[in-house]
Structure formats: C-alpha cells, structure tokens
C-alpha positions in Angstrom: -12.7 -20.5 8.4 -8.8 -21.3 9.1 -6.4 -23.2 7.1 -5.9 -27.0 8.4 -3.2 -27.2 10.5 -2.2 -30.1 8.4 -2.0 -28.1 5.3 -0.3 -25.2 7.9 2.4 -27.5 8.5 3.0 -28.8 5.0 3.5 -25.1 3.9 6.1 -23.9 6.7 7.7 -27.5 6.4 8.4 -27.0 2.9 11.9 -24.9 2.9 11.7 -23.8 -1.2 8.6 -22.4 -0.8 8.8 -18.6 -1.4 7.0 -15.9 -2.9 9.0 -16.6 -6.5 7.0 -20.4 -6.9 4.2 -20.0 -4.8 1.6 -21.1 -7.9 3.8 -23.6 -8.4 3.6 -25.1 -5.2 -0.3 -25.5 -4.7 -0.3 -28.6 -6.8 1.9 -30.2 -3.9 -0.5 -29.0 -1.4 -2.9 -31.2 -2.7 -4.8 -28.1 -4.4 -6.9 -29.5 -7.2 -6.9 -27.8 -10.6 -10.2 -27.1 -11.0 -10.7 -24.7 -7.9 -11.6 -21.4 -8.8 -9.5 -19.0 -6.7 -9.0 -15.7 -8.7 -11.8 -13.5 -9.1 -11.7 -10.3 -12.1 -13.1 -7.0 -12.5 -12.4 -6.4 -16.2 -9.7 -4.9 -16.2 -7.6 -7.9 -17.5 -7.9 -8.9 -21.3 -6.9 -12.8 -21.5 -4.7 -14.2 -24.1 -7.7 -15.4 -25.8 -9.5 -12.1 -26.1 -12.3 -12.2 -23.5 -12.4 -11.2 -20.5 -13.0 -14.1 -18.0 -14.9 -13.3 -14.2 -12.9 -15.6 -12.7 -10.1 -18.6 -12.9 -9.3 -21.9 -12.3 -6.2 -23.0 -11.0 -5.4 -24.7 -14.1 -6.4 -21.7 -15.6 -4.2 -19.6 -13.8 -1.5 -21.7 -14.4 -2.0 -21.7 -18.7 -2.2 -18.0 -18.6 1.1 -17.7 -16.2 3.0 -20.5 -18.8 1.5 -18.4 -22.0 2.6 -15.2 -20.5 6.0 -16.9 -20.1 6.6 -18.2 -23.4 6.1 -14.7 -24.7 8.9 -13.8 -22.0 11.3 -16.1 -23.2 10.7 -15.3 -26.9 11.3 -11.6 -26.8 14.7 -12.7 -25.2 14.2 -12.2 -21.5 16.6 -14.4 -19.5 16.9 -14.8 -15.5 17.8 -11.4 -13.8 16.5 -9.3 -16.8 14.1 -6.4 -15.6 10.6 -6.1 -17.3 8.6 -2.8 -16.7 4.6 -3.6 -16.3 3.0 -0.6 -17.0 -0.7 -0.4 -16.3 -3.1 0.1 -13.8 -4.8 -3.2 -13.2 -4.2 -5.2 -10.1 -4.5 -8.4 -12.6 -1.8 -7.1 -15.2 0.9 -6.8 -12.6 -0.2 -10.1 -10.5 0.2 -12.8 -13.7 2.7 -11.0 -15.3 4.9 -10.7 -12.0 4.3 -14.5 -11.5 5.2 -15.1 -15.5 8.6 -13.8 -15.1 9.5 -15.0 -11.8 8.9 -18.6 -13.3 11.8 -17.6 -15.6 13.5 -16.1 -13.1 13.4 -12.6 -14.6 12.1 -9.1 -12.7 9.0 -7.5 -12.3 8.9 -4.1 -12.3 5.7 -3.1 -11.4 4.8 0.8 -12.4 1.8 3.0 -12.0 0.5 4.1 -15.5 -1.2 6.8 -13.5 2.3 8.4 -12.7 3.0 11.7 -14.8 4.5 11.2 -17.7 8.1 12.9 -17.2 8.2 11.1 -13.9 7.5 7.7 -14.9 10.0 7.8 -17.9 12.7 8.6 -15.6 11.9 6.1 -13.6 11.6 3.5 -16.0 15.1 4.8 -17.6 17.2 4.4 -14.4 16.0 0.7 -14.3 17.5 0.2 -17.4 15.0 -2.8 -18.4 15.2 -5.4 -20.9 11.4 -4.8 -21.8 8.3 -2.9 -21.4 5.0 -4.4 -21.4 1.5 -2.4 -21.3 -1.9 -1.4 -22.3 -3.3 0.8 -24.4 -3.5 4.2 -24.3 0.2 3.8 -23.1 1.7 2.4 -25.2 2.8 5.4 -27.9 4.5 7.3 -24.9 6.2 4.4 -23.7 7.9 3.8 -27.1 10.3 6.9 -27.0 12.0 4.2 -24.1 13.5 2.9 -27.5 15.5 5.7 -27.8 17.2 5.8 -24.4 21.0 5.6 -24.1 20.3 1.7 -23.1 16.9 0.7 -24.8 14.9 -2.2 -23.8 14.7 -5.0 -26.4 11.1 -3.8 -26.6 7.9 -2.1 -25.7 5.1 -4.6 -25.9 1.4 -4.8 -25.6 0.0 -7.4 -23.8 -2.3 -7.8 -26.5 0.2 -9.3 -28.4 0.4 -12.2 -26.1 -1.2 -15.2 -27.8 -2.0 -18.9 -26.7 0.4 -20.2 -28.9 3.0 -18.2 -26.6 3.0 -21.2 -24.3 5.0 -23.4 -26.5 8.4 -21.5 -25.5 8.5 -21.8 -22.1 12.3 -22.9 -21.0 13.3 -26.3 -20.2 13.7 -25.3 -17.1 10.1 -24.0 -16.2 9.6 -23.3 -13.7 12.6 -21.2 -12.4 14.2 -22.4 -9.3 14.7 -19.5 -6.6 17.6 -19.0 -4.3 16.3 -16.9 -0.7 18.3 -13.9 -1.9 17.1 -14.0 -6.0 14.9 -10.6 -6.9 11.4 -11.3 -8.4 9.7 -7.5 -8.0 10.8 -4.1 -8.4 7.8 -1.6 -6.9 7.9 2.1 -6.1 6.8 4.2 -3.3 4.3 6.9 -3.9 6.2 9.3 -5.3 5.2 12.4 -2.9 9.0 14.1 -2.3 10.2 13.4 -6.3 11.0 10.0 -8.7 10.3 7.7 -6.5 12.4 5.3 -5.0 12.6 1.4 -6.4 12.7 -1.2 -3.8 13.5 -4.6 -5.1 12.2 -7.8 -3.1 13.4 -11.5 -3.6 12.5 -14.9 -3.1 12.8 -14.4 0.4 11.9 -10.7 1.6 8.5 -10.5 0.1 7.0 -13.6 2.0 9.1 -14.0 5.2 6.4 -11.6 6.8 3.5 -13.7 5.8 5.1 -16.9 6.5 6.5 -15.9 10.2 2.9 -14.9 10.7 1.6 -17.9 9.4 4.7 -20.0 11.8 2.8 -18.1 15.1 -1.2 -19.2 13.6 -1.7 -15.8 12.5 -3.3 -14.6 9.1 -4.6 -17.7 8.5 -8.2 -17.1 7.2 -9.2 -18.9 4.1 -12.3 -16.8 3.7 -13.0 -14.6 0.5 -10.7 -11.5 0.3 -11.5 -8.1 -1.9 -7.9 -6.5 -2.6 -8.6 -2.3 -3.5 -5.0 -2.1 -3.0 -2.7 -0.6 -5.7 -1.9 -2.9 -8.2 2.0 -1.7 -8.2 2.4 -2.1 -4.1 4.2 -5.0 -3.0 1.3 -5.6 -0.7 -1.3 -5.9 -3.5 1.0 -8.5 -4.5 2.1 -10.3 -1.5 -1.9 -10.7 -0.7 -2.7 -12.3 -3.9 -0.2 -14.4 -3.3 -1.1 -15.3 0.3 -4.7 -15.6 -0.7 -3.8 -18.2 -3.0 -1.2 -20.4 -0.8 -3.9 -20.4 1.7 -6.8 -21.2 -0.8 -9.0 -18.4 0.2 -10.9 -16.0 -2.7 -9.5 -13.6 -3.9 -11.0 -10.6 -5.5 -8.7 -8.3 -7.6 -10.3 -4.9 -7.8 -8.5 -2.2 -9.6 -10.7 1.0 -8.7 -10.5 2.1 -5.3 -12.3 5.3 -5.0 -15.0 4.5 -1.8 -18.0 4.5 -3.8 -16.4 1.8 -6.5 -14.9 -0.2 -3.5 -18.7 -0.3 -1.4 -20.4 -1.7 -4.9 -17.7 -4.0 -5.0 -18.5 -5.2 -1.6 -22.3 -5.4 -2.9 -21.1 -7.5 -5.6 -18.7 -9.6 -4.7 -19.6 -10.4 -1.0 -16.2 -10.0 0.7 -15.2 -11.2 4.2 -12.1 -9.0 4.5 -11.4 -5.9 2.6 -8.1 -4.8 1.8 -7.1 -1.1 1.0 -5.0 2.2 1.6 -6.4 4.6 3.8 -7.7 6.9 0.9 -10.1 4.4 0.0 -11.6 3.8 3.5 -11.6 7.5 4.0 -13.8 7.8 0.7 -15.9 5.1 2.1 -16.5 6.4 5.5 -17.5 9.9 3.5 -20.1 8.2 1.4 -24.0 7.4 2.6 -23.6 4.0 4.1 -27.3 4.1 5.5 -28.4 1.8 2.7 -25.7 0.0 1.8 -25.4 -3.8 2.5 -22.0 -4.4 4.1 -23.4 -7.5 6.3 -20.6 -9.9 5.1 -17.6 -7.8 6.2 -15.7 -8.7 9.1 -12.3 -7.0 9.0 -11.7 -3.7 6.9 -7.7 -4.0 6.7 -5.9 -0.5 6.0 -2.5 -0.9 4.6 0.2 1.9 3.9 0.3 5.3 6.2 -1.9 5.2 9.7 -5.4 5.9 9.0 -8.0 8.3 11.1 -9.5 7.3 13.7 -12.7 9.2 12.5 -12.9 7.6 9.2 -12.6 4.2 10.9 -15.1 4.7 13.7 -17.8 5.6 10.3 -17.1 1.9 9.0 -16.9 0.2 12.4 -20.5 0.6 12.7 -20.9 -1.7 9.7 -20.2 -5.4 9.5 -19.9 -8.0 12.3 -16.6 -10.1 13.5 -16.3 -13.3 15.4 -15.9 -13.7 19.1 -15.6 -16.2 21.6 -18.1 -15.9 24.5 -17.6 -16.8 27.8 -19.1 -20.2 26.8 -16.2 -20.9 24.9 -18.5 -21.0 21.6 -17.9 -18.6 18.8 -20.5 -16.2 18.0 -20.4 -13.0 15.5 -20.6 -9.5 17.5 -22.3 -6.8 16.0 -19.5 -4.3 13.6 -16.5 -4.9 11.7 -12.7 -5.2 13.1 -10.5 -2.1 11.2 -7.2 -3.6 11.5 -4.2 -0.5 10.8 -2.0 -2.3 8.9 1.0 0.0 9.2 4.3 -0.5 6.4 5.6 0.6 3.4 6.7 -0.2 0.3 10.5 -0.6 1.2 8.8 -3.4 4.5 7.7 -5.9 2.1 4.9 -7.1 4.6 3.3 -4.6 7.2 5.3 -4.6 10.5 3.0 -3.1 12.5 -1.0 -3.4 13.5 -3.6 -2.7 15.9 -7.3 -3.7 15.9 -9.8 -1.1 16.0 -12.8 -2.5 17.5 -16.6 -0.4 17.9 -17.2 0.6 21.4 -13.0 0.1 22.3 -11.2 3.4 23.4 -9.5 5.5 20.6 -5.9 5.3 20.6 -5.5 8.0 18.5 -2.2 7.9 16.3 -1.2 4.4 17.7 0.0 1.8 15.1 0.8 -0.9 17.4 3.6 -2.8 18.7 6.2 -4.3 16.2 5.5 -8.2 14.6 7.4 -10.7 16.0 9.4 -10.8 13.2 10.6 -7.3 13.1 12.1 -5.3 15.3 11.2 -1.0 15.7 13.0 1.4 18.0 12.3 5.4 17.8 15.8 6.7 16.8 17.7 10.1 16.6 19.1 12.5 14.6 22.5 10.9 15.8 21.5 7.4 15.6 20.7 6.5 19.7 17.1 4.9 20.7 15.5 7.3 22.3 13.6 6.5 25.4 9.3 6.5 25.9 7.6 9.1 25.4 10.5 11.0 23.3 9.6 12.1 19.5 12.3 10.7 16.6 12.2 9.0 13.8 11.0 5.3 12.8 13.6 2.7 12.6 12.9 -0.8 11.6 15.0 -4.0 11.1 13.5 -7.2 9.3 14.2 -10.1 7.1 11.5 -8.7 5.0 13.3 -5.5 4.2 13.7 -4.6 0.6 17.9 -5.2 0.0 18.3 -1.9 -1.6 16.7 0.3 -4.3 17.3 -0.8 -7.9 19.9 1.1 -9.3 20.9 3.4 -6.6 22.6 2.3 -3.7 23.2 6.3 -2.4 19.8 6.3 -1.3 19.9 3.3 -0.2 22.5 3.8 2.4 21.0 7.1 3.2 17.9 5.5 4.5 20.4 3.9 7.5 20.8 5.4 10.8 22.1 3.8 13.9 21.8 0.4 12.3 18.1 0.4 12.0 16.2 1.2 8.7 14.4 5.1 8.6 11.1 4.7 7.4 10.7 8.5 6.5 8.0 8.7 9.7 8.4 10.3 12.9 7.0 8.6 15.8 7.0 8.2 19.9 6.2 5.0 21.9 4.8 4.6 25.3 5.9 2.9 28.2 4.5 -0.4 26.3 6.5 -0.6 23.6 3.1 1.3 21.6 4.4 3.3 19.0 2.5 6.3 18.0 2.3 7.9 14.5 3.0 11.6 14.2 3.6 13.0 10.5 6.4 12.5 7.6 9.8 13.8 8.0 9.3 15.8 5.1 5.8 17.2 6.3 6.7 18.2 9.7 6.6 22.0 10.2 8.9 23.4 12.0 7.0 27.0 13.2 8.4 29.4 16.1 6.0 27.9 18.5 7.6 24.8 18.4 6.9 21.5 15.8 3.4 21.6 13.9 3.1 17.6 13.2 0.6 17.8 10.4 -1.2 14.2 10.7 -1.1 14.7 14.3 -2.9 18.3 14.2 -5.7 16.8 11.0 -6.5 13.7 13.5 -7.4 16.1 16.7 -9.3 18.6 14.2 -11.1 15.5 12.5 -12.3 14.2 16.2 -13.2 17.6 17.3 -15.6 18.6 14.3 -18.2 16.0 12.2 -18.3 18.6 9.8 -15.1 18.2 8.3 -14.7 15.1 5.9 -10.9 15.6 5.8 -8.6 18.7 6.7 -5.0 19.3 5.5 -2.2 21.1 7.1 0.1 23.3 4.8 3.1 25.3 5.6 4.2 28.6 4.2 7.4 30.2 5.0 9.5 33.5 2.6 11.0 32.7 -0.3 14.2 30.5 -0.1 13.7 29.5 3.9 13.8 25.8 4.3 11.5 24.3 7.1 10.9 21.1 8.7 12.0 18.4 10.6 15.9 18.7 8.8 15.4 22.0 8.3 16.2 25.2 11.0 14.1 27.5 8.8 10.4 28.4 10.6 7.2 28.7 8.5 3.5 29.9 9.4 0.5 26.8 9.2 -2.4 26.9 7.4 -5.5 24.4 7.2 -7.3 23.6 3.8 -11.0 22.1 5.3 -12.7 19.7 3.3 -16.3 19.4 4.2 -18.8 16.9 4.6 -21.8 17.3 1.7 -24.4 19.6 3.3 -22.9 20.8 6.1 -22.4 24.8 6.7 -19.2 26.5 6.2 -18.7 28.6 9.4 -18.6 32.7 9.1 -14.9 32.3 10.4 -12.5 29.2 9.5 -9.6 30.5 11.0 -11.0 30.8 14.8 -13.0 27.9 14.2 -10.3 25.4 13.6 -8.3 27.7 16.6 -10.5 27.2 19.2 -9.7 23.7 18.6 -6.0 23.8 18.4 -5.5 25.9 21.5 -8.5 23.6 23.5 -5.9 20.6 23.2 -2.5 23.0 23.8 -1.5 23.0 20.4 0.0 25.8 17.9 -2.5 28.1 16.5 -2.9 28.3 12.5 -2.3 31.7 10.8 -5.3 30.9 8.2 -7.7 28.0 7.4 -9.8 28.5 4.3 -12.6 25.7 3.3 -11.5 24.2 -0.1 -13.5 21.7 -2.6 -11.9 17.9 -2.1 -10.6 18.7 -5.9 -8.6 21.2 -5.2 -6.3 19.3 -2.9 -3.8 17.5 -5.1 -3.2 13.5 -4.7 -0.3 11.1 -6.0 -1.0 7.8 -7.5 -2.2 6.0 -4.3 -4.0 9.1 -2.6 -1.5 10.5 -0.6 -1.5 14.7 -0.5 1.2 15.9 -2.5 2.3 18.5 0.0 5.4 19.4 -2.0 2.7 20.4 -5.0 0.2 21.6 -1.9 2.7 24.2 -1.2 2.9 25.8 -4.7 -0.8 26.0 -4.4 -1.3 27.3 -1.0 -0.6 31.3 -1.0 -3.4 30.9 -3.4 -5.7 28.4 -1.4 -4.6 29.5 1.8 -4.3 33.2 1.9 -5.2 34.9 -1.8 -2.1 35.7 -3.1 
C-alpha cells in the first residue's frame, strides 16, 4: 500500500514541516490518536516502569512531553547538547524527539564504543547533560569532572510521569530550516569518530524530495535493525511515522536475532547495515518463514553481491504484468542503499533483483536531489571509467562536525564533499564502489582495492562466508591511497560451517586473483569469524586488523 496522494500533498504543501516537529505534525494530517504506530522489543523501560509492546500515538506523544519536562527541569534550554548514551534504537528515537520539541540537541552515542573513546568524544561536545542506562552510568559520571561538566549524568530511570508538568510554554519548539536537532557519529574505524550535526532541514530534505518525485512512499510495516545512533535509524522512524506505516524498532542486529524478528513481527521491509544481512545470508534459511518480506534495504557501506543473492531467494515483491494488474513475483528486492552518516539520507541505490545480472560493486546513480562526481587528488572530475574519490553535494549534507571545523573543511575538495570512498562510474553515470581511502593498499604491483578483491573472492568460492584483505608493510612505511609507501596483502578466510579448509589457502585464493588479472596475495590463512575485529556497527577495524595480522596472517 502507498500513501494517499491527498495526504502526499498535504505533507510536501506544508512548508514547517521538518524532521524537528514531525510528531507534532500528524495531528494536522488528520492522524487519529489512538493508532498504534511504534512497535518495541524491550529494550525501552517507560516512564511508568513497564515495558510496553507497542504505542499509540497519544502514547507516543505523553512519553515525548514527559521526557521533555524532565529536559526543561534539569535546565536544558534551546541549543544545549544532551549525550544519549545507550544502545536501544527506542532510547535515542523519543529522547531525540523530546529535546527537539525544546529545541535542544541530541547527541546520539553508542554505549558499545570503548570506553576511552567514547569519553573523548562525549568531552569535545562539551554537553549540557548525559542521559543513559544502566550499567553505564558509573563510567559516565567521571564526565562531572571534565574541564566543562555537564549539568548532569542522568538515568532515564529517573524520568517520571509527573515530569510532564514542566514542559515550556512554548512546547513545542518552533524550528528554523538551518536549527540543529541531532548530533550522530560515524563508525569510528580510523580513530574518535567524527560528529556530524543535522538540522531542521538536512535530515529530512532527502526523504521529502523523494517523497516530492512519488518515491518511498509505502505505508506498509517496517522492521528497523539499523543502529540506534545512525541518523538513518532515525530518519526512518521518523519517515515511518509521517507516512503512517509500522514501525518496528529492533535493537539486536546480529542475522539470527534479525530472522526471528522477521518470524515475529511479520515485516514488509527490512532495514539494516550490511553486517546484519551478511549474518543472515550465513545462517540456515531452509526453514525459516520469510514469506512477508518484500524489500531487504541495506543501508551504510555497499554490500556483497553474494550475501544478497542468499536472501534474494526469499520473499516475494510486487510487479505489474503485462496486463497492467499487479501481481507478487516470486523473491525479495535487496535495495543498496548506499550513504553515510555525514549524507543525512542515502544518496545513492540500486535494486537487486533474483534472476537480474550482477553488477558487482555498483551503487547506483545519484538521487535527484544530490549530485556525485568521481574527483581527484587535485580537485578535477575525472572522466568514465577513471578511479578517484567520491564527491557528493546535497541539501542533506551534515553542516559540519560538532566542535571541529578542521575536519570539517578537510573533507572538501574541488567543491564537492569526500565521502572517504574511492569509486569509478561508467559511461552511465553508474558509479561503482571500490574500497576506503584508508583501506586501499598500495602494493608494487599496482593498487590492491580490498572490497573490490573480497567481492571477486566471495563470487568465485561458496565456501567462504566472508574473506578480509589486510596489508602488511616494515615498520614505519606508510601505505595506501595518500601514502607512497608499498606493503604485501594478505587474506583472513572466514568459512561457511562445514565446509573443508583447503591443504593450501594461499594458492587457493591465487588461482582466483590471477584468473580475473588481479595482484596475487603473499599469504591467506583461514581464521575463526571471532578473530576478525568489528566496530560498533560491524565494520572490520582494519586499523586494529593490522596489529593482529603478522600474527593471523603469517606467525609472527
């Protein structure tokens, strides 16, 4: 099902809507209060103590006003910064729509982040308040101590119904395009990460352009897997609930967790990063009943084309026949959802369909509302077929990074937005994914792109379940894409249960390489999944990877 085009009109028509007031706009959309519209996995503990399956509007809308009282009583005031510290998808969704009706910050931060990391992070942001969970909360009250302290360190536990009595006079908070709501990190992989703020405006131009052009306009029941602290966790919620489809928060997104949640909650689109889908694809889906899926939707990095194919088999999707009547065609779509945090909404995507040709790295051509161009090292737009690095241009684009406008600026080249990825395009404006800038190895036969090389390897051998590439180079050399240093490649294999190691790794994963004209590896070593490291949202942590390696890789 599709939203009216009525109610479509009313929405784009109304020029304060943005992604600061959207619950406070579905009243005017003739939404009616008792509509259930937020579905819970447990993870959220309500102001009353129990923990609710699912919400009303009006429900919602009590929790969001008690959550702001307790706000505006601990002294936050509009433009103040609150860090929410936990893991649930449900924490960081009311409590970024609490402050943004006072006008205040969300800064929304992975409790799962290590410990010296995530203090950092929090201390740069110099926040009025903390607010968490337990077992967090101890660590997070040495924040007291910082040079500039918040006014406090709160559990949400704390918050009570009585809360609601001291929301301003003002409530809700009106919202200028250019006022900032969230604050959310990216993963982390190269260091602190960086803190892109979105406003009023950045963080639901994406959707509503999409929804100006027909586009994303399904009301039908949504499970988000995504992590809670991405902006696209929240700007899904929020999307789910202007158009008045389900939505399904679900905080675990290991495969296994994510396929019972399909079970359970009977999704029609599933949302996650591409760690969770590869999980999935690895698990026995012989028995499992994934009937009511119709689109599996992979947001953040490109995914593989082998995990995809797995869940493609699964499913159905709607088509129009040559009759003109919609039918449902056997197998899920897997829609690449490429973006990042500092995007604010996915600019790219391309539709993987069961039986359709693999594109192998493609992400698509840029949305209408963004602009992408493959750029180099001295700022020009290279031509087809030419490998540089990704630069974007959108009114969705974060305005800067909280706090630090060095890095900022950095991230500008040529007058287009770097992305951190390298990438070619082809003749049709199809842009192709290759690796990281900071995983790109350069070696003295030329450029080892390391997502590249694990997507051929993946497609040439079932056996693997996942494959890494790792580069080692002599003490003090510096390698890679900014780097003139060289290093030597090795492969960490990952495989699937039950299948048979072979008697030699090395020539094994060779005889691939060199089949598709690509550099040879000095060593590949089969590894247990464990001992590759992960960051918060399942991306390898090839800057920890390489620490490990000369052990992993090559004994020493």
């Amino acid at each position: 099902m599709m939203i009216s085009e009525e109610l479509r009109r009313r929405i784009l028509d109304d020029g304060a809507l943005g992604a600061g007031n959207v619950l406070h706009r579905l009243p005017l959309y003739g939404r009616s209060p008792e509509d259930q519209v937020l579905w819970l996995d447990g993870t959220w503990r309500a102001p009353s103590g129990d923990h609710p399956e699912v919400l009303t509007l009006r429900e919602l809308e009590e929790v969001v006003a008690t959550y702001a009282g307790f706000y505006r009583r601990a002294g936050v005031r509009a433009k103040d910064a609150v860090a929410i510290v936990t893991t649930s998808i449900t924490d960081f969704a009311l409590n970024l729509m609490a402050l943004s009706s006072i006008g205040a910050i969300a800064s929304l931060v992975n409790a799962n982040m290590p410990v010296d990391v995530r203090r950092e992070y929090i201390r740069r942001q110099q926040v009025a308040g903390v607010m968490t969970q337990q077992p967090w909360h101890k660590e997070l009250l040495r924040h007291l101590d910082d040079d500039i302290p918040p006014r406090f360190v709160a559990l949400q536990s704390q918050i009570t119904p009585d809360d609601r009595e001291h929301r301003p006079a003002n409530y809700p908070f009106r919202h200028a395009p250019n006022d900032p709501i969230l604050i959310s990190h990216s993963s982390g992989t190269t260091g602190i990460p960086k803190s892109a703020f979105h406003t009023h405006e950045t963080l639901f131009h994406g959707a509503l352009s999409r929804l100006s052009d027909g586009l994303d306009c399904s009301t039908r029941k949504r499970l988000l897997a995504l992590p809670g602290h991405h902006v696209s966790a929240m700007s899904n919620t929020l999307l789910g609930l202007l158009l008045g489809a389900p939505v399904v928060h679900f905080t675990d997104p290991s495969g296994k967790a994510v396929l019972d949640g399909i079970e359970k909650f009977r999704p029609t689109i599933v949302f996650g990063f591409t760690h969770t889908f590869m999980e999935m694809a690895g698990e026995n889906l012989t028995d499992r009943d994934l009937s009511c899926v119709e689109g599996f939707y992979a947001s953040g990095d490109a995914a593989h084309v082998v995990h995809i194919r797995r869940l493609l088999e699964k499913g159905q999707h709607p088509v129009t026949g040559r009759d003109l009547k919609p039918k449902m065609a056997p197998g899920a779509i897997f829609l690449d959802i490429f973006g990042s945090t500092e995007m604010g909404y996915v600019l790219f995507d391309y539709v993987h369909r069961a039986g359709a040709p693999a594109m192998g790295r493609c992400i698509g051509r840029p949305m209408r509302f963004a602009q992408a161009a493959v750029v180099s090292e001295d700022g020009d737009v290279l031509p087809p077929g030419k490998v540089g690095r990704l630069g974007v241009r959108s009114r969705s684009l974060t305005p800067g990074f909280w706090n630090d406008n060095v890095r900022w600026h950095q991230q500008w080249l040529g007058g287009y937005f770097l992305t951190g990825d390298l990438v070619y395009r082809d003749g049709g404006n199809n842009f192709y994914h290759l690796d990281r800038t900071t995983d790109a190895i350069r070696t003295n036969e030329g450029f080892v792109y390391s997502a590249y090389t694990e997507e051929l390897l993946l497609s040439e051998y079932a056996e693997i379940r996942d494959c890494t590439v790792v580069g080692l180079a002599d003490e003090g050399v510096q390698f890679g894409w900014e780097d003139e240093g060289v290093a030597k490649t090795y492969m960490l294999l990952n495989l699937v249960e039950g299948a048979l190691p072979p008697e030699d790794p090395t020539a094994w994963v060779n005889a691939a390489l060199t089949k598709h004209g690509l550099p040879e590896v000095a060593g590949a070593v089969v590894v247990a999944e464990e001992a590759i490291p992960v960051g918060i949202t399942g991306k390898v942590l090839k800057r920890i990877l390489r620490e490990q390696a000369r052990t992993l890789a090559v004994g020493s």
